[in-house]
LUMTI-202803 format. One record per residue (C-alpha): x, z, y; residue in one letter. Coordinates in steps of 0.05 Angstrom, whole numbers, padded with zeros to 5 digits, always signed. Layout:
! LUMTI-202803
XZYA
...
//
This chain:
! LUMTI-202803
-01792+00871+03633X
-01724+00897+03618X
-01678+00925+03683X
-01617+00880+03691X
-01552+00904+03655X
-01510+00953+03706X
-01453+00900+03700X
-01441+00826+03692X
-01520+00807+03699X
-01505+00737+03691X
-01483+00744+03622X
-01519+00728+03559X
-01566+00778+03539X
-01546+00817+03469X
-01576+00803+03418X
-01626+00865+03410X
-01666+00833+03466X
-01677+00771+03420X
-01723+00812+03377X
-01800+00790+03384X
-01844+00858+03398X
-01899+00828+03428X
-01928+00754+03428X
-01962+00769+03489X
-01898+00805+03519X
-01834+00780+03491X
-01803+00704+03479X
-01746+00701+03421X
-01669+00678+03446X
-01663+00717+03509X
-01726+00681+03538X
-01769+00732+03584X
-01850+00732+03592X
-01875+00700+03644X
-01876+00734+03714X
-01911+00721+03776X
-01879+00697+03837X
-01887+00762+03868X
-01848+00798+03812X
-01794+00749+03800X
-01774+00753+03881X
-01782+00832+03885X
-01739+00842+03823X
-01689+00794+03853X
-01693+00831+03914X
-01670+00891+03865X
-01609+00853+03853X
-01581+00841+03926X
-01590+00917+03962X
-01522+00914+03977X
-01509+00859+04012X
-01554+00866+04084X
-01555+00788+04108X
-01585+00769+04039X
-01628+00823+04028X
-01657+00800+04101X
-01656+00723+04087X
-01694+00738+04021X
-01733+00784+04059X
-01766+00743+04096X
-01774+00687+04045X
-01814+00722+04007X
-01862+00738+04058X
-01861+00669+04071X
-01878+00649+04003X
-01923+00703+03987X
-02001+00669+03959X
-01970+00603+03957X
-01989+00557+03895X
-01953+00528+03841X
-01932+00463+03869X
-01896+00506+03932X
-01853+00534+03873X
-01803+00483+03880X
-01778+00489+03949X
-01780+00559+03940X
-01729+00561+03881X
-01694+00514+03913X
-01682+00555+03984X
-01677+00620+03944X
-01625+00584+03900X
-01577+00562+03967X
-01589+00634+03989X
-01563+00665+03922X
-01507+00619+03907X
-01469+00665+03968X
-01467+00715+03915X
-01450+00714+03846X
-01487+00779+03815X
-01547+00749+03857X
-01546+00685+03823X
-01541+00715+03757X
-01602+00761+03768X
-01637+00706+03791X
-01632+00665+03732X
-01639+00729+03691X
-01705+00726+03715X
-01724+00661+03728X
-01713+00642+03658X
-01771+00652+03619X
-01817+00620+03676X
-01797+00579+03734X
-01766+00510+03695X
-01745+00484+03763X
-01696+00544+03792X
-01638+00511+03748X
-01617+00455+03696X
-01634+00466+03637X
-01593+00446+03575X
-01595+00456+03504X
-01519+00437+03458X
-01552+00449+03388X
-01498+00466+03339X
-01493+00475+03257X
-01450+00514+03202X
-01381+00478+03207X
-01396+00448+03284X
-01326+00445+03321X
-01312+00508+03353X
-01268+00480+03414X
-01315+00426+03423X
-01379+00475+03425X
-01337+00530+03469X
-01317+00483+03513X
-01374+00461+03527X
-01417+00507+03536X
-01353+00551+03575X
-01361+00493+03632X
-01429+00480+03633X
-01446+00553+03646X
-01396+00561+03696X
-01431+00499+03740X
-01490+00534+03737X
-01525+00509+03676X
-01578+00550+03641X
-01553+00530+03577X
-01595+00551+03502X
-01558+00544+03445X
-01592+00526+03376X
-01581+00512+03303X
-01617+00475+03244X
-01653+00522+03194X
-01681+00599+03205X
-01616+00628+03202X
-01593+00640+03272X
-01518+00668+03249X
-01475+00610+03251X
-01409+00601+03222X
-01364+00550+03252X
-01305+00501+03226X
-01256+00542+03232X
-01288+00615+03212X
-01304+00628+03282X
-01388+00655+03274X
-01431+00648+03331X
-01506+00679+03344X
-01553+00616+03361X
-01607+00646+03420X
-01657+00602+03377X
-01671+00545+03325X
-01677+00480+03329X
-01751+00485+03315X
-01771+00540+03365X
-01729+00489+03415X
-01773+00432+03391X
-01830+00442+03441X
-01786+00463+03497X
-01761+00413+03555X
-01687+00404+03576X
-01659+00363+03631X
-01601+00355+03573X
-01581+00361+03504X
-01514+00363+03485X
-01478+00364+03409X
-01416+00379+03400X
-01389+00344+03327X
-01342+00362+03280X
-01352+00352+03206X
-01401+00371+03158X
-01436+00406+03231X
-01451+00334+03252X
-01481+00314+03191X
-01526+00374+03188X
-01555+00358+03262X
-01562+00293+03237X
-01604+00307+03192X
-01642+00356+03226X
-01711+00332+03240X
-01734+00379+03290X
-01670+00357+03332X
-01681+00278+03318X
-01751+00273+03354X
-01722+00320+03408X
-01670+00273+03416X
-01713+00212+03417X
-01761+00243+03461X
-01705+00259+03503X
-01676+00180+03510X
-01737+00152+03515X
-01768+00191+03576X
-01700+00175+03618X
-01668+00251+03608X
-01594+00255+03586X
-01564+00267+03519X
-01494+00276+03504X
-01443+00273+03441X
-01366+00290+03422X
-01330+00270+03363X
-01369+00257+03308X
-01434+00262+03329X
-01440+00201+03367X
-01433+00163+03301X
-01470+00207+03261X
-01525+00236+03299X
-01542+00197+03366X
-01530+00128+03326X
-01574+00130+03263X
-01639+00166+03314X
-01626+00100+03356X
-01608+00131+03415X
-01536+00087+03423X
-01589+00023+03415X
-01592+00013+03489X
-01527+00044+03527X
-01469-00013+03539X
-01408+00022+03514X
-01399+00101+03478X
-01334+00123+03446X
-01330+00182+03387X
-01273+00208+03350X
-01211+00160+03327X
-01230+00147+03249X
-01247+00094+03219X
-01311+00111+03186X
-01340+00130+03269X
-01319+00079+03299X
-01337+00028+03242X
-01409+00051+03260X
-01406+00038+03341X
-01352-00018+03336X
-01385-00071+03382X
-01394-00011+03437X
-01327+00025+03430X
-01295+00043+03491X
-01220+00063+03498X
-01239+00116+03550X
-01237+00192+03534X
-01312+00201+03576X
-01360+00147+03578X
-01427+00144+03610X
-01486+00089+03594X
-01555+00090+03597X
-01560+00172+03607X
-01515+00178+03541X
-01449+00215+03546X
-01406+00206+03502X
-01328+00235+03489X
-01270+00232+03440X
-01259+00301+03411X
-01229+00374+03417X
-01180+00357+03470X
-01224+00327+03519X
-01289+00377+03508X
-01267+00399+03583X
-01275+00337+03607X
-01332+00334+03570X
-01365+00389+03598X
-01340+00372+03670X
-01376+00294+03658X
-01439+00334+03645X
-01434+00377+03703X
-01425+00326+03735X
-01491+00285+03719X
-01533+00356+03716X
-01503+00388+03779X
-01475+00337+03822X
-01396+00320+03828X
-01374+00367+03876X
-01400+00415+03829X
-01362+00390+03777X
-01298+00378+03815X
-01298+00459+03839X
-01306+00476+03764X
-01251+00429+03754X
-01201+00458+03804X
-01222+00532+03776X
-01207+00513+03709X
-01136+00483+03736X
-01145+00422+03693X
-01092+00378+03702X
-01099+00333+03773X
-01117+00265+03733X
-01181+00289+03714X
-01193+00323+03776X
-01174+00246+03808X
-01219+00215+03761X
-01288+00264+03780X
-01272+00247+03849X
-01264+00170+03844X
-01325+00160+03794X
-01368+00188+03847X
-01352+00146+03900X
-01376+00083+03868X
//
């Protein structure tokens, strides 16, 4: 088990960590073994010395949950989670830890991403979705992890597509831009994930291109009522009879969005459906967005 970092512990972890050692000890993309209960609460404990009233509260949750089984876990995470979110190094450590284990302490989402993906599009992105609290995995087509973007910009993936293939993710997320689209369109690993995805109820989302070219030919725009994608005429041609003039739109657990300049809102929609929209809204007002869309998280929730 590696110590947390002596700063920022919520951050991503560098990319030495990635490296496999063991099978038996080490998972690939920033992914820890797994750990006991027992461990994952002490080393949390680690994390929160300073602070007295949560070193107490945890205190004596984890006597209270010491011995329990598996299918206690979840009200555990949860009340450990409320506890932590006081405290922002606390949270991080938490999900440092919790990471490679306990699936239920936060959302999980995966925004897969290619050579030539849109860089504002997957920034945005995954900039908003982190910041409400997402555990979010990034992962690319092919073997090559190193990933350079539309505009130059290169990016480190935590894994591929096909080591994310036999994971599960409360959502999956691609951002577009083109030839990026294209390659996670024709992706196969990320095809059945996405499939799998729409057809056990869980959400998927798509910007710019990618609603045309990668959600629409794996069938997953069959079912929703309306989408939207980026204004040309060989995308929309493809969802015409479902184009929406709105810069967000939701159907059917598909989110779908218009480009660059509304990845925020993009991200904020997703928060939104992952984290609930007061979650989204705070994110919102920390980001300073401009009021509309601060208007518009706070009147789609009340219907």
């Amino acid at each position: 088990l590696e110590p947390l970092p002596e700063t920022e512990p919520w951050a991503p972890l560098d990319d030495a960590s990635h490296e496999e050692t063991s099978e038996d000890t080490t998972v690939s993309a920033g992914r820890i073994a797994p750990l006991t209960l027992e461990q994952v609460t002490e080393e949390h404990l680690k994390a929160i010395q300073g602070d007295a009233a949560l070193l107490a509260a945890e205190t004596e949750l984890l006597a209270k949950v010491k011995g329990e089984q598996a299918s206690d876990m979840e009200a555990y995470v949860r009340e450990a989670r409320q506890i932590c979110e006081r405290k922002e190094d606390a949270v991080g450590a938490l999900r440092y830890f919790y990471s490679g284990s306990f699936e239920l302490y936060c959302v999980r989402l995966s925004p897969p991403f290619a050579n030539d993906s849109e860089e504002i599009e997957f920034n945005a992105t995954v900039d908003v979705l982190a910041r409400g609290g997402c555990q979010v995995t990034v992962a690319c087509p092919g073997h090559d992890r190193n990933v350079k973007l539309s505009r130059g910009v290169r990016v480190v993936a935590d894994m591929t597509l096909e080591q994310a293939s036999d994971m599960q993710f409360d959502m999956i997320a691609c951002p577009g831009g083109m030839p990026g689209a294209k390659h996670l369109g024709n992706d196969a690993f990320l095809a059945t994930m996405l499939r799998t995805q729409h057809t056990e109820g869980k959400w998927v989302a798509a910007i710019c291109a990618s609603p045309a070219v990668v959600l629409a030919p794996n069938g997953i725009l069959d079912d929703v009522d309306k989408c939207t994608c980026y204004d040309a005429p060989a995308f929309r041609e493809v969802i015409a009879k479902k184009l929406s003039p709105e810069r967000v739109v939701v159907s059917n657990k598909v989110i779908t969005s218009i480009g660059p300049g509304s990845a925020i809102e993009f991200g904020l929609e997703c928060v939104a459906r992952l984290q609930g929209r007061d979650k989204a809204v705070s994110v919102a007002k920390g980001l300073l967005v401009t009021p509309d869309v601060i208007l518009r998280l706070e009147a789609a929730g009340k219907h």
